[in-house]
C-alpha positions in Angstrom: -7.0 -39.5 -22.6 -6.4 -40.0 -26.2 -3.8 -37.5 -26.6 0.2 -38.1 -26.3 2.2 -37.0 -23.9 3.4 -34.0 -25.4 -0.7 -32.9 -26.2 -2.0 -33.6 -22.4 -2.2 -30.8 -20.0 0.7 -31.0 -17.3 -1.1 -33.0 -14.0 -1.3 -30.1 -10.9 -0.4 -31.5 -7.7 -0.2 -29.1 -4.7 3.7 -28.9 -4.8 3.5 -27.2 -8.3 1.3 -24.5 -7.4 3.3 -21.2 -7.6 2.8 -19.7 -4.0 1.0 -16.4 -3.9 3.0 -13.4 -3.5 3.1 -12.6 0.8 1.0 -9.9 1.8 3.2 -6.7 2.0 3.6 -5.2 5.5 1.4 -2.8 7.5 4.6 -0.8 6.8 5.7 -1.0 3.4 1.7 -0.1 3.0 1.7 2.9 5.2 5.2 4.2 3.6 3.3 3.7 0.1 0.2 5.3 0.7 2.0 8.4 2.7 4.0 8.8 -0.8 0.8 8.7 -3.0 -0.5 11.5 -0.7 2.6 13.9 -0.4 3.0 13.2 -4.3 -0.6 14.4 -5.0 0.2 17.6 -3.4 3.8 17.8 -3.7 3.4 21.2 -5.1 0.5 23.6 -3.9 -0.4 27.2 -5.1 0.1 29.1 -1.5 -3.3 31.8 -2.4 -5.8 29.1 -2.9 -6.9 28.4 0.9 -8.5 24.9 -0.1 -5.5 23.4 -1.6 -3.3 24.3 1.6 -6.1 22.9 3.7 -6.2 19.5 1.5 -2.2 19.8 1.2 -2.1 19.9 5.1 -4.3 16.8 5.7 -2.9 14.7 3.5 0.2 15.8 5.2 -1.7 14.9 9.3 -2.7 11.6 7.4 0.6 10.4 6.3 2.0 11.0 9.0 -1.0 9.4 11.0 -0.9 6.7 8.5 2.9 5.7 9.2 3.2 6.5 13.6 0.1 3.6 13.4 2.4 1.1 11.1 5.2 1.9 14.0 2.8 1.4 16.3 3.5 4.9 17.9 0.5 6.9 17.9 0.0 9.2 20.5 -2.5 7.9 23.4 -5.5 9.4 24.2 -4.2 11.0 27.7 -1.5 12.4 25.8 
């Protein structure tokens, strides 16, 4: 290179590299994406039947959602 020092690219050697953020936990996901669902229906109009029925699943899921992060879901004999 023709370039000075101060005009090259920095060289990249493996101990540079920033290290990728760690993959966030089965838990911390579950606990995120029962919040995004009690958010969504965190308040419900009590005489429309369909948005109690969506409001209740998305209450079954979170909670199915989190027991499985704990590993605590209910077996299939019980």
């Amino acid at each position: 290179m023709t370039g000075t020092p101060a005009e090259q690219a920095p060289s990249t050697t493996l101990g540079a590299l920033p290290r990728p953020a760690p993959e966030p936990t089965d838990l911390a996901v579950a606990v995120r994406v029962a919040q995004l669902l009690l958010a969504e229906h965190e308040h419900v109009d009590h005489e429309d039947v369909f948005a109690l029925n969506r409001a209740h699943g998305a209450l079954t899921e979170s909670l199915r959602i989190l027991l499985r992060a704990l590993d605590t879901e209910r077996g299939e004999g019980q």
